[in-house]
C-alpha atoms as one frame of an Amber mdcrd trajectory, in Angstrom:
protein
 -90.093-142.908 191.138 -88.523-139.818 193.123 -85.139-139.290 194.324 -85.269
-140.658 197.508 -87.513-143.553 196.409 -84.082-144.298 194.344 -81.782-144.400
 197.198 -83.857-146.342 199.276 -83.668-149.021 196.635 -80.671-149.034 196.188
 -79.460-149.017 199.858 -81.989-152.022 200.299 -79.359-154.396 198.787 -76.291
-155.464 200.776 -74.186-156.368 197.983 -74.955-152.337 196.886 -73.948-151.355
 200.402 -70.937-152.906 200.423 -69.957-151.432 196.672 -70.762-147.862 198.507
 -68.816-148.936 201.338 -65.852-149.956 199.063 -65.995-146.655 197.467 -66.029
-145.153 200.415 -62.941-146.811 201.626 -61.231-145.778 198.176 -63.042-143.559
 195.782 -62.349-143.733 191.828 -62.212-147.555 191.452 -62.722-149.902 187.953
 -65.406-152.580 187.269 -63.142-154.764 187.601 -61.226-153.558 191.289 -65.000
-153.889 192.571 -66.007-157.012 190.646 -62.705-158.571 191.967 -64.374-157.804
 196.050 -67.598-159.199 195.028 -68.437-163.013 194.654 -70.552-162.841 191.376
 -70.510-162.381 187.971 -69.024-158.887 186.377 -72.621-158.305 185.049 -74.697
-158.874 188.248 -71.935-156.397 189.503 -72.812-153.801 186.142 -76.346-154.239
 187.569 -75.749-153.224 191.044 -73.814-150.197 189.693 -76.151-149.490 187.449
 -78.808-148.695 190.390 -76.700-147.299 192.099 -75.814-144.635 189.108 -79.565
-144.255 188.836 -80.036-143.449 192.888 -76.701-140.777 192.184 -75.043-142.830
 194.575 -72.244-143.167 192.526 -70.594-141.215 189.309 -68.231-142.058 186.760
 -65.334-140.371 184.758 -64.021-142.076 181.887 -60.415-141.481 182.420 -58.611
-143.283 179.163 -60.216-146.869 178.118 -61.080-146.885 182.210 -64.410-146.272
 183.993 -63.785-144.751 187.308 -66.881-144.844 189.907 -67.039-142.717 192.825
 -69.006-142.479 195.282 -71.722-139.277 195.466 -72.642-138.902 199.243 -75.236
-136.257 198.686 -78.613-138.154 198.246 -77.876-139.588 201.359 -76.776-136.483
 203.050 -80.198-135.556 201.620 -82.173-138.472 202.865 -80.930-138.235 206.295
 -81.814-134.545 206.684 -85.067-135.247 205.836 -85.989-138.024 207.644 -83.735
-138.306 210.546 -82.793-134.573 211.610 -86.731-134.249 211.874 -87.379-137.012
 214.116 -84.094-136.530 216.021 -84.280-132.417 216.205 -87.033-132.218 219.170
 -84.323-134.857 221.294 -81.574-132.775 220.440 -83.275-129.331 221.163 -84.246
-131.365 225.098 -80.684-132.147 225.559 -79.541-128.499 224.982 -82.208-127.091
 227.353 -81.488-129.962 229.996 -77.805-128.419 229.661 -78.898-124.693 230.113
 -80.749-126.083 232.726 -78.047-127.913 234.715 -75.491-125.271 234.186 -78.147
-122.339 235.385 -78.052-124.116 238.946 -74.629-123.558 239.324 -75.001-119.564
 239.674 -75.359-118.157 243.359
């Protein structure tokens, strides 16, 4: 399985979503901060993690007897700019001529 075959597994599940989302909200959280936002079990939670480690979605740092995760943004940095920026660039690249356009007939 590639990279982005990874991420788009693991973005495929709400409940993974939402743990990105949490992250997002506040980065460096505990199993147990997340498991406590989740209704189900700590290890269905460990599994969700656990994909999303796999996907590089998230990281950890053993800080003490804790287990921080944090979210890793990249992959899906990645993901978007190479499958959206190429199907949105040729829009993007109208919109900027339709403005050179539109300003050009202004000039006397």
């Amino acid at each position: 399985m590639d990279d982005d075959d990874r991420v788009f597994k693991a973005l495929a599940d709400p409940s993974r979503r939402f743990l990105l989302d949490l992250l997002f909200e506040r980065d460096g959280r505990t199993l147990t901060e997340l498991e406590s936002e989740l209704e189900m079990s700590r290890f269905g939670v460990m599994k969700h993690l656990k994909v999303l480690e796999e996907a590089d979605l998230v990281v950890t740092r053993r800080m003490g007897r804790e287990k921080l995760h944090f979210l890793n943004p990249i992959p899906i940095r990645q993901v978007h700019d190479r499958w959206i920026d190429k199907y949105t660039e040729h829009h993007v690249t109208a919109l900027l001529e339709l403005k050179t356009d539109l300003e050009g007939d202004d000039e006397p």
